[in-house]
C-alpha positions as CSV (number, residue, x, y, z in Angstrom):
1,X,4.0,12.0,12.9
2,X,4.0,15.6,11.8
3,X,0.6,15.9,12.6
4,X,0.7,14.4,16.0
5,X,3.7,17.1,16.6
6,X,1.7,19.9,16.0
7,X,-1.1,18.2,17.9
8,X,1.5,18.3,21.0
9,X,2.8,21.9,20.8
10,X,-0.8,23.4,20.3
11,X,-2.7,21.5,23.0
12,X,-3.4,24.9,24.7
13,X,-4.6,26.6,21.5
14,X,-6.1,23.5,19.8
15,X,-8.6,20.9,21.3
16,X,-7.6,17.9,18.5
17,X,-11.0,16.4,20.1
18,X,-13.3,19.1,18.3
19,X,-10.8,20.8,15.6
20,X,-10.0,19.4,12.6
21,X,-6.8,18.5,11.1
22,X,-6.6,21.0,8.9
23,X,-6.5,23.6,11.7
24,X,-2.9,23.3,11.8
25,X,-3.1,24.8,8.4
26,X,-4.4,28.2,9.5
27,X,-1.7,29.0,11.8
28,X,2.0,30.2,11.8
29,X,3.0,26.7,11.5
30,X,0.6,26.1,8.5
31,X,3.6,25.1,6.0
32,X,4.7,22.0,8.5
33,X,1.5,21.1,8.1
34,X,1.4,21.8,4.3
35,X,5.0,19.7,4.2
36,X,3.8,17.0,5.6
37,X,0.2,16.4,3.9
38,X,2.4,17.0,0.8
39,X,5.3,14.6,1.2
40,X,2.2,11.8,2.2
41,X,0.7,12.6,-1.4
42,X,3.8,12.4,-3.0
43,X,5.0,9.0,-1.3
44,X,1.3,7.8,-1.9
45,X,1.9,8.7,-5.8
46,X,5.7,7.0,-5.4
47,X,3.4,3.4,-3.7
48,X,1.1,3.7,-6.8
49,X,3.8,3.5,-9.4
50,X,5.3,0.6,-7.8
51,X,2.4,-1.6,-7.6
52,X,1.2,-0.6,-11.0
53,X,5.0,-1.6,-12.4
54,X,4.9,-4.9,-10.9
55,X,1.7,-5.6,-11.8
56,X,0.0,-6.1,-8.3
57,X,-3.1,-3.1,-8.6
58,X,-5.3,-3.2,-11.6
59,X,-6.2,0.4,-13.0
60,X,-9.3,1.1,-11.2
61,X,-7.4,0.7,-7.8
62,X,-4.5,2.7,-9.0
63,X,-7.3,5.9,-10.5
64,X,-8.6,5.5,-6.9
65,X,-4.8,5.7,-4.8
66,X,-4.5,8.4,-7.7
67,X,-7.7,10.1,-6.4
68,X,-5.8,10.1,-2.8
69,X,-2.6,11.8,-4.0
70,X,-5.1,14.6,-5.7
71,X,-6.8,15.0,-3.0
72,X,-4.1,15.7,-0.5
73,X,-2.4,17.8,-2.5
74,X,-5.2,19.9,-3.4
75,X,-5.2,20.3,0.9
76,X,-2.0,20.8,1.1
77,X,-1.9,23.2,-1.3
78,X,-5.4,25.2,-0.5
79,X,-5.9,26.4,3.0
80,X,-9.2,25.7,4.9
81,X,-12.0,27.9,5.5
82,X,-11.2,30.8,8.4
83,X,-14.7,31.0,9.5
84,X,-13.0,34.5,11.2
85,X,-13.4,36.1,7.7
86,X,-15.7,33.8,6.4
87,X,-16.0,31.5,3.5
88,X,-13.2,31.4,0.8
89,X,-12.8,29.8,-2.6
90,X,-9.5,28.4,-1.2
91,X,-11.6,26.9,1.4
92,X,-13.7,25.2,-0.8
93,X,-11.2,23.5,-2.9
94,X,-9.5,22.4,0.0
95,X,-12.9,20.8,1.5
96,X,-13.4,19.1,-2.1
97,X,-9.5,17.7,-1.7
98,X,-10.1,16.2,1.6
99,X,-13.3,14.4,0.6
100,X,-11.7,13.0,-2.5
101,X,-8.9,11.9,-0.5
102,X,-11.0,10.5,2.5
103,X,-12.8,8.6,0.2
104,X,-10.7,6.9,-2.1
105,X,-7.8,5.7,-0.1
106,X,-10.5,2.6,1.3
107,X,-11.3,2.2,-2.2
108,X,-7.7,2.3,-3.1
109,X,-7.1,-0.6,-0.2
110,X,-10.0,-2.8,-0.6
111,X,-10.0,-2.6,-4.2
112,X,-6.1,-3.0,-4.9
113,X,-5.5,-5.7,-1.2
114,X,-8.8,-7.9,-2.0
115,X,-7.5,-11.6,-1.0
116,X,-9.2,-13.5,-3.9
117,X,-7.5,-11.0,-6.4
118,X,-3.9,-12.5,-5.8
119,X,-2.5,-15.9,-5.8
120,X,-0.1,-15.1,-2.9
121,X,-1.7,-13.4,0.3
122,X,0.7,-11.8,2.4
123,X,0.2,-10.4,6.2
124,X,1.0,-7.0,4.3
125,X,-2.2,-7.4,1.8
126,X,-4.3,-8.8,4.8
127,X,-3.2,-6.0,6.6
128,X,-4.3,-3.7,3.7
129,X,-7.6,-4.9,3.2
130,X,-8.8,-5.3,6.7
131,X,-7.6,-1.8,7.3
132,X,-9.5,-0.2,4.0
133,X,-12.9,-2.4,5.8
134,X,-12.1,-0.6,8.7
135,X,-11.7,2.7,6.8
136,X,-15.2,2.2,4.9
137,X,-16.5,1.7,8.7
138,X,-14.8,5.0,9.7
139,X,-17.3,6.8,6.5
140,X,-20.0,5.2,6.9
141,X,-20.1,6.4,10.8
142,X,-19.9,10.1,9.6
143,X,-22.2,9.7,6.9
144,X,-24.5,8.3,9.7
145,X,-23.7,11.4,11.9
146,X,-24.7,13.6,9.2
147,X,-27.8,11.9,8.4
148,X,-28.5,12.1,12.1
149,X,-28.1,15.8,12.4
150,X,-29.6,16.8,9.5
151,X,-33.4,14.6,10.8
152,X,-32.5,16.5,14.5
153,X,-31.5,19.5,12.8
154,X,-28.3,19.9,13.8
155,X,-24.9,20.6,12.1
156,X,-23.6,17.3,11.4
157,X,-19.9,18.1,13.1
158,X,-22.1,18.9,16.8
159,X,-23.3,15.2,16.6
160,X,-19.8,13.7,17.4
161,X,-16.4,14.8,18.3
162,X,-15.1,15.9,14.7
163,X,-11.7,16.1,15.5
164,X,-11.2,12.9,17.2
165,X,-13.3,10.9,14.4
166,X,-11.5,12.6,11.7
167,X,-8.0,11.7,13.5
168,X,-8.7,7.9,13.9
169,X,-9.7,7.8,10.4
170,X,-6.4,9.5,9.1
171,X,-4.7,6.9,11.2
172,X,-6.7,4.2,9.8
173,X,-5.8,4.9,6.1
174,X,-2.5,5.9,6.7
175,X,-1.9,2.5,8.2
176,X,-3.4,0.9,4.9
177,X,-1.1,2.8,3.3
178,X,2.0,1.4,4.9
179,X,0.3,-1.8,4.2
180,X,-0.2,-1.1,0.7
181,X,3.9,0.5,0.8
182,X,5.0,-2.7,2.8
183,X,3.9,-4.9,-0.2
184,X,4.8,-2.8,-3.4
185,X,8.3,-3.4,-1.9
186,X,8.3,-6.9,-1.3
187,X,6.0,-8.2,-3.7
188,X,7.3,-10.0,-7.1
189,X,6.8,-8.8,-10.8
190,X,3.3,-10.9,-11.7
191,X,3.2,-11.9,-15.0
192,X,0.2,-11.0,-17.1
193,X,-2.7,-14.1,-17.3
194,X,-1.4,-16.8,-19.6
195,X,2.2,-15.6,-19.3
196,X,3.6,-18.3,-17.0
197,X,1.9,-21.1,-18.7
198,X,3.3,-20.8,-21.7
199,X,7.0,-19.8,-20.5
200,X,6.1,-23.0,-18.2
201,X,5.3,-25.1,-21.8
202,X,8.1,-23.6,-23.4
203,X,10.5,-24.9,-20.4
204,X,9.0,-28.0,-20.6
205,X,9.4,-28.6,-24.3
């Protein structure tokens, strides 16, 4: 929502079709955009500690919804490049962030929401999962830009509108990560294999 608000008030400065995201970073209103990256990482970090206390992510899905968190804070924290002045080591650590954090969240949801994992399927890990799939897609069609721009030698970002890719695949993720939020809150405490057979045994004895 913060995003889409500076989106709004910058229309005549910023064409969210072609500019990135991260845009907003550069200009006067760079710490709303700074807030709001960083209060997603941290309630990301606050979704991972609730599924890994009740026992519903195993510990690679929780290192790659870790690998999110990272990431955006590393680009909330580092601004992008001002190609104005050039390249910039904070540029560079901020382009690192946002890769990590593009690319782990599907793993995060695919890995953590994947149907045969749990007993129970809710709408919330369905939800989850199809969303991470659809995240994956989202890559996969920039790394296929890139590829295609590189053979036509052009710069990857000229072969599709960059802004409006990178904007439906925010969306896309965030929404898994509702899904993901949605669940940690409702879902149960599961016991650990072999738990509930022998409390079962034990209650039947």
């Amino acid at each position: 929502m913060v995003i889409l608000g500076l989106d709004l008030t910058n229309l005549d400065e910023t064409n969210p079709f072609r500019r990135t995201i991260s845009e907003h970073g550069l200009g006067p209103d760079g710490w709303i955009f700074g807030l709001g990256v960083g209060l997603l990482a941290a309630g990301s970090l606050a979704i991972g500690v609730s599924l890994a206390r009740k026992r519903l992510a195993g510990i690679f899905g929780i290192i790659a919804l870790l690998g999110w968190s990272v990431g955006l804070f590393l680009t909330a924290w580092f601004e992008k490049h001002d190609w104005s002045v050039g390249p910039s080591l904070s540029g560079s650590i901020h382009r690192v962030g946002s890769f990590v954090a593009f690319l782990s969240l599907p793993l995060a949801a695919v890995i953590i929401a994947r149907p045969w994992r749990h007993r129970e399927r809710s709408r919330a890990t369905l939800a989850a999962f199809g969303l991470g799939i659809c995240s994956v897609l989202w890559v996969a069609g920039i790394a296929t830009a890139m590829l295609i721009g590189a053979g036509n030698g052009l710069p990857w970002y000229r072969v599709m509108p960059l802004g409006l890719v990178e904007r439906g695949l925010a969306v896309t993720e965030v929404a898994a990560l509702l899904a993901l939020g949605v669940w940690a809150a409702a879902g149960r405490l599961e016991e650990p294999a072999g738990q509930g057979r022998s409390v079962a045994m034990r209650s039947s004895t």
